[in-house]
ZATOR-904056 format. One record per residue (C-alpha): x negated, y, z. Coordinates in steps of 0.5 Angstrom, whole numbers, padded with zeros to 4 digits, m for minus. Layout:
! ZATOR-904056
    c1    c2    c3
     X     Y     Z
...
! end
This chain:
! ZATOR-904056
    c1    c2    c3
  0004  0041 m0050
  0004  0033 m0051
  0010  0030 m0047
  0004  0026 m0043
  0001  0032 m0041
  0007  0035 m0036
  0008  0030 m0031
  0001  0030 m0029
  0002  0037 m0028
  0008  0036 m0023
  0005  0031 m0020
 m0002  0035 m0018
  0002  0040 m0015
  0007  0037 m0012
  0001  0033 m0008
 m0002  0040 m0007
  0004  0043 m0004
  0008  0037 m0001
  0001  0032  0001
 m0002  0036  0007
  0003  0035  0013
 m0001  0029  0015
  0003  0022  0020
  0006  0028  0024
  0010  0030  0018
  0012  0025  0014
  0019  0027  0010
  0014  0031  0005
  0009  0026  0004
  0016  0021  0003
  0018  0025 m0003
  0011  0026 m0006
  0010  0018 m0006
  0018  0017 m0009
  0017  0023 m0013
  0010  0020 m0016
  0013  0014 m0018
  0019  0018 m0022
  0013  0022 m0026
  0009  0015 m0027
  0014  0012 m0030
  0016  0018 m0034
  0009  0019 m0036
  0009  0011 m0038
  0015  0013 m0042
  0012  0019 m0046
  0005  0015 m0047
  0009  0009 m0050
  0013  0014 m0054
  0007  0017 m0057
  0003  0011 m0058
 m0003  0013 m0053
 m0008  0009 m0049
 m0007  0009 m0042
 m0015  0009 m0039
 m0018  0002 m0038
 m0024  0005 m0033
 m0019  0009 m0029
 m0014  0002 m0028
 m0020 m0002 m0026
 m0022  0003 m0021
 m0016  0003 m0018
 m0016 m0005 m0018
 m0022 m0004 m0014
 m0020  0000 m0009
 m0013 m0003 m0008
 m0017 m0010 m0007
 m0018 m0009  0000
 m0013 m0007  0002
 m0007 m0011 m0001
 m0012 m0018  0001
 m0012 m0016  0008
 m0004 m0016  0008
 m0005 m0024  0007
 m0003 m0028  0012
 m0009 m0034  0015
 m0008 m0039  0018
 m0009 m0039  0026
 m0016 m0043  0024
 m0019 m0037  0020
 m0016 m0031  0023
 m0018 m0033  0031
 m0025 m0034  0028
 m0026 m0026  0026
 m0030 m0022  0030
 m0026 m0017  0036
 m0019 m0022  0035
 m0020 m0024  0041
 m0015 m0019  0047
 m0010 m0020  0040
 m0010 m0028  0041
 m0010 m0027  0049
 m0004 m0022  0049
  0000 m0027  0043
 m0002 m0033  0047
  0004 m0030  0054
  0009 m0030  0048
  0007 m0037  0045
  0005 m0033  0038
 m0003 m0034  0039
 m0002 m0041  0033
  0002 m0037  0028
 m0001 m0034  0022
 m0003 m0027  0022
 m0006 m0022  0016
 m0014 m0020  0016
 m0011 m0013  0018
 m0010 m0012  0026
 m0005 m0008  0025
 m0001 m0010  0017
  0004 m0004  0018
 m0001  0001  0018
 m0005 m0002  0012
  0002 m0002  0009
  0002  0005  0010
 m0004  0007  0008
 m0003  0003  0001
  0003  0007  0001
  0000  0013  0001
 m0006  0012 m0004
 m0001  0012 m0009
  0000  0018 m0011
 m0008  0020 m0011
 m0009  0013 m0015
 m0003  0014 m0019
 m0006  0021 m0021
 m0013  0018 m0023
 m0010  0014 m0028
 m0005  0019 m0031
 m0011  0025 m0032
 m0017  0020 m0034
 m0011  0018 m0040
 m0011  0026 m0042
 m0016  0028 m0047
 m0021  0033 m0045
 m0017  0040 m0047
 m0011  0036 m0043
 m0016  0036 m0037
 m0018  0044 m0037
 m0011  0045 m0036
 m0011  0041 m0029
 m0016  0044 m0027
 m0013  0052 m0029
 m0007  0049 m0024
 m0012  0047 m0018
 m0014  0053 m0019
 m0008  0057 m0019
 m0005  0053 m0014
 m0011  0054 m0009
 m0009  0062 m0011
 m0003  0061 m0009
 m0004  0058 m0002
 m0009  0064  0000
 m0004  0069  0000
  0002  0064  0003
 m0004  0064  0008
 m0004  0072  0008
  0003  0072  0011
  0001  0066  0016
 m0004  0071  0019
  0002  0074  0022
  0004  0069  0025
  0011  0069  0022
  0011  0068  0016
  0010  0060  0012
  0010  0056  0018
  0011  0050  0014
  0008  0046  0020
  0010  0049  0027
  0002  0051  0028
  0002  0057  0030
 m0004  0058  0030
 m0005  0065  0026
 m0010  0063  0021
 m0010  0061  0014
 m0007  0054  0013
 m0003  0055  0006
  0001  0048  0005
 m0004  0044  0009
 m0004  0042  0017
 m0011  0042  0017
 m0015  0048  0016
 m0021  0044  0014
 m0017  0041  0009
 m0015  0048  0006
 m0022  0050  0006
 m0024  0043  0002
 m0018  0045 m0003
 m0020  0053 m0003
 m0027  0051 m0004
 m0026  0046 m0010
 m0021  0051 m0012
 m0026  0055 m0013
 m0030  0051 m0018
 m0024  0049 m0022
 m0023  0056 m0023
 m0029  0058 m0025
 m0030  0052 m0030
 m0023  0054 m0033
 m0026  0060 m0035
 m0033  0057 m0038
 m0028  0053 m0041
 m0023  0058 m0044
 m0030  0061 m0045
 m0033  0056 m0050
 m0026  0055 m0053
 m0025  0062 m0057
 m0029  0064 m0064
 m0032  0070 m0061
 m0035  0069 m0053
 m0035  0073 m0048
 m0043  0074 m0045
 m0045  0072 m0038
 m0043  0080 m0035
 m0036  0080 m0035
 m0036  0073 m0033
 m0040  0074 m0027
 m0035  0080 m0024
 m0030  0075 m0026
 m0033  0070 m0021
 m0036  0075 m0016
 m0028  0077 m0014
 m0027  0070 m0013
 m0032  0068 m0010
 m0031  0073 m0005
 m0023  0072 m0004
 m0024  0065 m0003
 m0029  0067  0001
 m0026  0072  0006
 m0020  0066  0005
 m0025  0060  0007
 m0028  0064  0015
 m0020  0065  0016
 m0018  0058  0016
 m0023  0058  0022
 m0027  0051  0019
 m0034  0051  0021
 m0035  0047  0016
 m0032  0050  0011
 m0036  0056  0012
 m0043  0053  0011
 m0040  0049  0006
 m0038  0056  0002
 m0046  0057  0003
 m0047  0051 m0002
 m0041  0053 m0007
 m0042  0059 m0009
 m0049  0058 m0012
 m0045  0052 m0015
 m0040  0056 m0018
 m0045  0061 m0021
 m0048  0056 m0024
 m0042  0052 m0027
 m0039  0059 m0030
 m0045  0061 m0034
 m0044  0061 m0041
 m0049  0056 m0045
 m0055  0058 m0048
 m0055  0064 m0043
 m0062  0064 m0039
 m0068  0068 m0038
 m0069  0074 m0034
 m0062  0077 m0035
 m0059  0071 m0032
 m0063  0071 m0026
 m0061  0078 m0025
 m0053  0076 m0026
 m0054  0071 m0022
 m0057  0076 m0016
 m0052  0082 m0017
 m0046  0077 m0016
 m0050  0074 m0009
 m0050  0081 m0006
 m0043  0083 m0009
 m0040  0078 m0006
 m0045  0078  0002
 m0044  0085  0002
 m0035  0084  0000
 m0035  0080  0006
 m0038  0083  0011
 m0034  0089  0009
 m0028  0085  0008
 m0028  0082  0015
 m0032  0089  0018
 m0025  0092  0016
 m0020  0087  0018
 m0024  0086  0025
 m0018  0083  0029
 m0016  0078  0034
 m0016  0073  0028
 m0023  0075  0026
 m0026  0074  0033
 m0022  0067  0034
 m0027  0064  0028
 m0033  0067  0030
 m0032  0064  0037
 m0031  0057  0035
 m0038  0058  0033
 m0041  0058  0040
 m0035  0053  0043
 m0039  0048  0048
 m0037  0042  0048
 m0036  0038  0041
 m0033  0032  0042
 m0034  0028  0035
 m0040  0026  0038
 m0037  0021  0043
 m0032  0019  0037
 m0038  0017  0033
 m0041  0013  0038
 m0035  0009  0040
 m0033  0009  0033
 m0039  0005  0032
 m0038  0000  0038
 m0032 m0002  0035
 m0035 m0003  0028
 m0040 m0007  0031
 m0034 m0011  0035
 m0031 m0013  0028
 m0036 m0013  0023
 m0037 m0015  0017
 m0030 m0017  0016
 m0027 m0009  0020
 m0020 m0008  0023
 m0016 m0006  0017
 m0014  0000  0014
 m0011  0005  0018
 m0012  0001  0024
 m0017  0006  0027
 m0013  0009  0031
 m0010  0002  0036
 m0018  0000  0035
 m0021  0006  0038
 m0015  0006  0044
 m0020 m0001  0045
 m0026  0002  0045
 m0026  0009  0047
 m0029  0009  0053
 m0026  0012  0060
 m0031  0016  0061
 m0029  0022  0055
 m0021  0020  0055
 m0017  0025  0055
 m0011  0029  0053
 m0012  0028  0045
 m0011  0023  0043
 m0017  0020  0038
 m0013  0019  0031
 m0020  0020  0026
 m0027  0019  0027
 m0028  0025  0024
 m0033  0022  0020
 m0029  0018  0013
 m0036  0013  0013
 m0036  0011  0020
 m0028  0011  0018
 m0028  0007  0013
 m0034  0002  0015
 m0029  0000  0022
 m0023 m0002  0016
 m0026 m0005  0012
 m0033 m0008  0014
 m0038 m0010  0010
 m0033 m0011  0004
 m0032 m0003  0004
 m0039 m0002  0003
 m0039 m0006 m0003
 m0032 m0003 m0006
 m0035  0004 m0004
 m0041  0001 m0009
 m0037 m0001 m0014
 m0034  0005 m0015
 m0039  0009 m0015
 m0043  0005 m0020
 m0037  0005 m0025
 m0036  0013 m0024
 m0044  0013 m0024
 m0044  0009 m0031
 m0039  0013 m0035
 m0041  0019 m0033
 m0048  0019 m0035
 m0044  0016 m0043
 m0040  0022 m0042
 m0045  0026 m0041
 m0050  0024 m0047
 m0044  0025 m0052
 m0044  0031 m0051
 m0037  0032 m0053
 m0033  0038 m0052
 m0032  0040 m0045
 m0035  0034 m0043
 m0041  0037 m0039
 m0038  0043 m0036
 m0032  0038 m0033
 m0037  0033 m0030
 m0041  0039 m0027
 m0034  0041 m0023
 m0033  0034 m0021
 m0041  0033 m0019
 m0040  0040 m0016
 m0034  0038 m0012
 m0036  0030 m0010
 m0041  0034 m0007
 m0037  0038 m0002
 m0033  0034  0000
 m0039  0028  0002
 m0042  0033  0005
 m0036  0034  0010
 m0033  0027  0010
 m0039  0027  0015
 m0035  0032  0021
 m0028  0031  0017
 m0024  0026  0014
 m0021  0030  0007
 m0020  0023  0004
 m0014  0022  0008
 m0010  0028  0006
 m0006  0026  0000
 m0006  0033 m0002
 m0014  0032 m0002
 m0015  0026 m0004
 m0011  0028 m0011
 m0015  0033 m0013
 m0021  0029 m0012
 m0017  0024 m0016
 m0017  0029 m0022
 m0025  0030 m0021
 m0026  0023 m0022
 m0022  0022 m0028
 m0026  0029 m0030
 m0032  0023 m0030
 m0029  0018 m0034
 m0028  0019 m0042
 m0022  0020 m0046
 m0019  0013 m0048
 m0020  0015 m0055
 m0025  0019 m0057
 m0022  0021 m0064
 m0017  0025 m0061
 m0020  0027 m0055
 m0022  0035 m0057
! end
């Protein structure tokens, strides 16, 4: 194993043991983000000593992305900043103090935004360090999500109990893993899964003899339904719709190229009702007061997250289009939530990463947001037409995974996991092309 490649791997499960704790936990997101600084500089240092390129299309990406931030972190003179949307209650209450003529950042809050920049380190920093590895240098991250995703469902196991593995005081009886949020766990089981059965299509392809759609197929039902069974008790509504999609996606990214026809079809079939018939007997036998718990979230009738949206998008209004900052959303909302629906929790997300997002940074967002995307969109199809080796099968897992994690970014807020939004890191980096295409089998 190249010398490069080791500190990649700490750092991706690292963040997936130690990013999931949230702002109630910040001891452990403290070492990820010191931690990820001593593997980027000893990623460096092995790159240097080798004489390998660092990935120019990750480093621009993530120029892109700390932009907006970092600029709201600029201190304006009194005549700009009075001038943006919704400083007014600001100006008033620094005016008792006589603070109302001082210079005054972009960001409503410039600690939070400092901290978010803090805490997109290591998710950036991973991007940049798996998009320099060569493609089989990738798989093994992918093996590694997947092995860890693995790992977490039976640390669940032993919190179904109650007793065991509470890293985070939840008490909650329902499958957490290393996160605090049981949609997080769901989101990193589910592209877990997708990781796990494009290592094997890729270990697959890899050998001189290959293995036919068969075996495979067996090797995906078993985890279909173990993640499966892990997703429903998680307790994430989403999640487990979201399982609906993954499966056939899973499917599809396991299948060996060149197989096809009616045979396929059957395969892909048989796989649909081994793993229907394996959950419903799985959640038969173990019917419990876990299993009923998940089931009545199902009939809960009150959702909140529509009056969160809907405040959400009077305090995008109120700032638009330069947004509040990033990480502000939690002091804006205290502004804008109406009295009407206050109650005991407190409204630290929107539940929705777009409304979010487009309340921090405004219009600016929405062009950062298409910048990226293009940039992605770009080399992506390159990679694809290449046709290099691992390329399509790599950039399926991502498209497949990009897919899930949109579809629930409007209910949840993934992107604010550090342990999510680094395996979506490694996704993003599985669109970009090695930074050397000699060596990049």
């Amino acid at each position: 194993m190249d010398r490069a490649v080791l500190p990649v791997l700490v750092l991706l499960a690292a963040s997936l043991v130690l990013g999931g704790g949230g702002s109630p936990s910040p001891l452990p997101e403290l070492l990820l983000q010191l931690g990820a600084a001593v593997l980027a500089f000893a990623w460096y240092r092995a790159m240097v000593g080798t004489g390998r390129a660092m990935s120019r299309p990750a480093l621009i990406a993530a120029a892109i992305f700390l932009a907006l931030p970092l600029l709201q972190l600029v201190p304006l003179p009194p005549s700009l900043w009075h001038s943006m949307p919704g400083r007014g209650p600001e100006i008033e209450a620094l005016s008792l103090i006589g603070a109302a003529d001082r210079w005054r950042p972009w960001s409503m809050a410039p600690d939070r935004t400092l901290a978010g920049v803090l805490s997109s380190l290591p998710p950036l920093l991973m991007l940049v360090m798996a998009a320099s590895l060569r493609r089989r240098e990738r798989a093994l991250l992918l093996a590694l999500a997947s092995a860890v995703a693995l790992v977490s469902l039976f640390v669940g196991v032993g919190q179904m109990r109650g007793d065991l593995f509470d890293f985070y005081g939840s008490g909650n009886q329902v499958i957490l893993g290393f996160q605090a949020n049981r949609n997080t766990t769901a989101d990193i089981l589910l592209v877990g899964l997708l990781a796990a059965v494009t290592s094997l299509r890729l270990w697959n392809e890899g050998r001189g003899e290959r293995i036919g759609p068969a075996p495979l197929l067996v090797l995906v039902a078993v985890l279909s339904m173990l993640v499966g069974v892990g997703v429903f008790m998680t307790g994430s509504r989403a999640g487990i719709a979201l399982f609906a999609l993954t499966m056939p996606a899973a499917l599809a990214l396991a299948w060996p190229r060149g197989a096809g026809g009616r045979k396929a079809a059957l395969g892909a079939a048989m796989v649909g009702a081994i793993v229907v018939v394996g959950l419903g007997a799985s959640l038969t036998l173990s019917a419990n007061q876990s299993v009923t718990r998940v089931v009545t979230r199902f009939a809960a009738d009150h959702e909140t997250r529509p009056d969160l949206w809907r405040d959400t998008r009077y305090a995008i209004d109120a700032t638009m289009p330069f947004g509040s900052g990033v990480g502000t959303f939690v002091p804006v909302m205290f502004a804008a939530e109406r009295l009407e629906v206050v109650d005991t929790k407190l409204p630290n997300r929107a539940h929705n990463e777009y409304l979010e997002y487009a309340l921090e940074g405004g219009a600016f967002a929405a062009l950062v947001a298409l910048l990226l995307v293009v940039l992605f969109a770009v080399f992506a199809v390159r990679e694809w037409r290449s046709d290099a080796p691992f390329a399509r099968a790599q950039i399926s897992c991502a498209l497949a995974a990009f897919t899930l994690v949109a579809l629930h970014s409007m209910v949840d807020y993934p992107f604010r996991s550090m342990s999510m939004a680094t395996l979506i890191a490694v996704m993003a980096a599985l669109l970009l092309p090695p930074p050397e295409r000699s060596r990049a089998g």
